[in-house]
Phi, psi and omega in degrees: 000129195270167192285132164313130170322137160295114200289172218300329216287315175300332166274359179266317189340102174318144174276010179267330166293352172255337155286307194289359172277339174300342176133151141226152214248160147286000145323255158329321180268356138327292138020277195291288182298003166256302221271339167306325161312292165342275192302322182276351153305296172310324205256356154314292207293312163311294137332313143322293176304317167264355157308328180276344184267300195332343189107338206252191165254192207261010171260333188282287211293316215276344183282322207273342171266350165311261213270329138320307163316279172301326179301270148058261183297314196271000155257342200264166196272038179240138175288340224214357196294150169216124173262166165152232201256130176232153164346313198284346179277344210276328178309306184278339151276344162275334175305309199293272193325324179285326179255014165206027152080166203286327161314300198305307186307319172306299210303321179317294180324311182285318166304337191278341195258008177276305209274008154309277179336314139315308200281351193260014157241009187247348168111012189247046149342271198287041152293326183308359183261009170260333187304100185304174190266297185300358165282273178322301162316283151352265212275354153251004132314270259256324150321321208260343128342280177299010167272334165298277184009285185261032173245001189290316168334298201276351192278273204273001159075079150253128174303041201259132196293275194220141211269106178323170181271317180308142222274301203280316152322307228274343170265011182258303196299293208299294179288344154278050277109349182289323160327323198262018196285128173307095194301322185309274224300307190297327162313293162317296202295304201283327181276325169323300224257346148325284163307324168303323182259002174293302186266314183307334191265288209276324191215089183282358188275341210258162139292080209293327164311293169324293180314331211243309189297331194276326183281334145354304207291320185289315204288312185300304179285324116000315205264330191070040188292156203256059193215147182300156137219194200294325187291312209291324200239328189237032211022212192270107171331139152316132169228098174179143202282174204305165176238114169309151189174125174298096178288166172284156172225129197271081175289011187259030165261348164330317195268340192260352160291319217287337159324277179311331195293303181324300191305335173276338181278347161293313185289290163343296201281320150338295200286328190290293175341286157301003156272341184265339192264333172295306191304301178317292153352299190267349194271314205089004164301149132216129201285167172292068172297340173286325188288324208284293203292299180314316195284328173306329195270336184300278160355302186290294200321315180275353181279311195296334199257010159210043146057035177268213184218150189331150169239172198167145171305125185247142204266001154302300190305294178314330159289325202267321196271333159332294208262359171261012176063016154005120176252320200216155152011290162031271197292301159322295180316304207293339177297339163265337159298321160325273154000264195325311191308298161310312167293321174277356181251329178233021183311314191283326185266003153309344187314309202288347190276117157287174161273343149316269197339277174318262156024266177341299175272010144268353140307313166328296158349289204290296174310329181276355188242011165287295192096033193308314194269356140305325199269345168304313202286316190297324176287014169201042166261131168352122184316325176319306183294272200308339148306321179292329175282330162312284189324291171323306189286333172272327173285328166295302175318335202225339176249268210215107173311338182277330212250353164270343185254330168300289187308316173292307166324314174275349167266328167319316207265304162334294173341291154354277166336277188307306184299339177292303158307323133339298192285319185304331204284288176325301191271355166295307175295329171257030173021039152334109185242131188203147126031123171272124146259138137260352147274156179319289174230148206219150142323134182295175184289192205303315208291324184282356156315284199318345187276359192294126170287156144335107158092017147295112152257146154216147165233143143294134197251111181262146154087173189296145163245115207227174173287351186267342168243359197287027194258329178310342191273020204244329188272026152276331183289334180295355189258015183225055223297334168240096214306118178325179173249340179212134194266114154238129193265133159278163192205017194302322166223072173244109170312309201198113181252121132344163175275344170269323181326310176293298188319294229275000160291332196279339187279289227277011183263333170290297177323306189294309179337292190297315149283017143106025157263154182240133192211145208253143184279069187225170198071018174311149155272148182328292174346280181262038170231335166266006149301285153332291187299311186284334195234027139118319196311354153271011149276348168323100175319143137095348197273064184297346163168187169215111170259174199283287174225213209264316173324292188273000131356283168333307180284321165314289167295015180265300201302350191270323177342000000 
């Protein structure tokens, strides 16, 4: 008999009523206020920068990370999350503005935060374990291509009034135009992303972002350079804070919205999820996904409602406040107070920012949200996978993001099928007689516990490790509150694994890692061991070895001890 459901008021539940009812310390809210510091120092420039490649101004970034950006920390089911407007929105928010105007871009922003909400009360968080790996990669490589894309205009100072939204226009522009590139805009733009990657490798504590923008800002204003900036092209930012207001809504405009509206709430709930499931990783935390998806929508619903742009948990900004020593929520809200404070005090010198500049710190942006050596690791993955991550990754560049994730899912899911069939065909023809397991993975039975030495666990991994269950690996290690020294997954009878099968091998070998465990492989099939083997996991830190079967495993981990 499975265990009763947790009733919905408990998934919902904010993790911030739930850190602050165990106590807070002044400690903690010490904490807290640095690293909020922290983060909002990172997300000035940044909030600025992607409002302007989204199409907009540069006040639009910085208001949806005020008041998203707190809703956010203070409803949502993550201890550590911090939203606001990221990278992954700017193809499907410059598109909406071109063809239905900044109105259109609002109605979306509020359908999309309607339809979170839905999802976060109808329960469908952990859907997010359908999501294949080469799919996510593929259409997040092919954002950050179009984010160079629409940073080249301002990268070369080109005179061009306004940029198609389409891949292929907009570089028949770039080059009939090229001529005219502006060295001052390219200079500024190439020495920002210099200094930035510059300071991020030698001194990562600093804030290299902020550090790149300003001084940009002195060599341009110093310099008298012949290059926009925010005042020259958006004037002087508002410095008062956003103002709530019921926008008009065209509804008979709904249905030719509602495409895009899915893709940001798709995108939304992808990103904050996987950015909340990372935060766990470092934290030893685990969050509330239904609770995660209503506060994004709760979010959008208030971005849409002072005209800002979509939001989402951002997983640099959520790494930097993790690692700025983040204890509870807090830390996120005080990060938006931070935020207003910085708009209202420094609103008249924001002006003086070139747009080279920025430019510059969104190729940063862009190359850290590519994954290059994923998407390298993922090329040498079973052919099957790399076609869904190619296909997914060419159609976001050139076509269309909804029409790359549709497409790439249902070839995930073809995929699928077809291997699935392969197998039952192999074990129907060898009458294979084994053990009934019914779960993916179980504790070995009572008598091999018992051969187990001191501070040894193993568990069996029965059946295909695929994208749809490789997540299950994630509650085994959760069964163990005093982490083993040494962990061994049998694995004799898992037929055949995928590349997120292999990522969630490879996650769950850092984890042990990180907790000072250690783990051993054994019993592979031909399959998932030249699998392993092309895409590195046996070359793993953290990895003590892959023996042939369980006896010698055993022997491995005694001697490891």
């Amino acid at each position: 008999m499975s265990p009763a459901q947790p009733p919905l008021w408990h998934l919902l539940l904010p993790k911030s009523v739930t850190t602050l009812r165990r106590g807070y310390s002044l400690q903690s809210l010490g904490q807290d206020a640095m690293a909020g510091l922290t983060v909002a120092v990172v997300a000035l420039p940044l909030a600025m920068a992607l409002a302007i490649a989204s199409g907009t101004t540069p006040d639009k970034g910085l208001h949806t990370a005020i008041v998203a950006g707190f809703l956010i920390s203070a409803l949502g089911g993550s201890r550590v999350q911090i939203g606001g407007p990221t990278a992954a929105f700017i193809p499907v928010v410059f598109g909406v503005i071109e063809r239905f105007g900044y109105g259109g871009l609002v109605l979306c922003t509020l359908l999309a935060g309607l339809i979170l909400i839905l999802a976060g009360l109808l329960r469908l968080g952990t859907l997010i374990k359908y999501m294949p790996q080469p799919v996510i990669t593929g259409f997040t490589a092919g954002i950050a291509v179009s984010i160079f894309s629409s940073q080249v205009k301002d990268l070369l100072g080109l005179p061009i009034d306004k940029l198609p939204g389409e891949f292929l226009p907009r570089w028949q522009l770039y080059a009939e135009h090229v001529g005219a590139t502006n060295l001052w805009a390219l200079g500024l733009g190439l020495g920002t992303l210099l200094l930035v990657v510059g300071l991020r490798r030698w001194r990562p504590g600093l804030p290299t972002l902020l550090i790149g923008v300003v001084a940009a800002s002195l060599v341009c204003t110093l310099g008298e350079a012949p290059v926009a900036t925010i005042g020259s092209t958006f004037g002087n930012l508002p410095s008062a804070l956003p103002q709530f207001a019921i926008p008009h809504i065209p509804f008979e405009r709904t249905a030719e919205l509602l495409p895009a509206s899915l893709t940001i709430a798709f995108l939304a709930g992808v990103e904050s999820l996987l950015s909340a499931v990372v935060a766990d990783g470092m934290t030893g935390g685990r969050h509330r996904s239904n609770a995660e998806l209503v506060a994004q929508g709760v979010a959008n619903t208030a971005s849409a409602l002072i005209a800002g742009l979509p939001a989402t948990g951002a997983l640099a900004r959520t790494a930097t406040n993790v690692r700025a020593g983040a204890r509870t929520p807090v830390a996120g809200m005080l990060h938006a107070v931070f935020l207003l404070g910085f708009m209202l005090l420094a609103a008249p010198l924001m002006r003086y920012v070139p747009l080279p500049a920025l430019a510059g710190v969104l190729l940063f942006v862009a190359w850290n949200m590519s994954e290059v050596h994923r998407f390298r690791q993922l090329l040498r993955a079973p052919p099957g996978d790399s076609a869904v991550l190619l296909v997914t990754f060419l159609l976001t560049v050139v076509f269309d993001l909804t029409v790359a994730i549709e497409v790439g899912v249902v070839m995930a899911a073809f995929l699928f099928m077809h291997r699935m069939t392969g197998v039952v065909a192999l074990e129907s023809a060898h009458q294979i007689v084994d053990e009934d397991i019914d779960d993916l993975s179980r504790p070995a039975s009572e008598n091999q516990q018992a051969r187990l030495p001191q501070g040894v666990a193993a568990f069996r991994i029965a059946g295909p490790l695929f994208f749809a269950v490789a997540n299950r690996l994630d509650d085994v290690l959760n069964q163990y509150p005093d982490p083993p020294a040494v962990f061994i997954l049998r694995m004799r009878n898992v037929p055949l694994i995928d590349a997120s099968g292999v990522q969630a091998i490879e996650a769950f070998i850092l984890r042990c890692q990180r907790r000072g465990t250690a783990v051993l492989l054994c019993g592979l099939q031909r399959q998932p061991r030249t699998i392993l083997s092309q895409m590195g996991i046996d070359r793993q830190p953290g990895l003590l070895g892959i023996e042939a079967d369980f006896d010698a495993a055993l022997a491995r981990a005694e001697s490891a001890r």
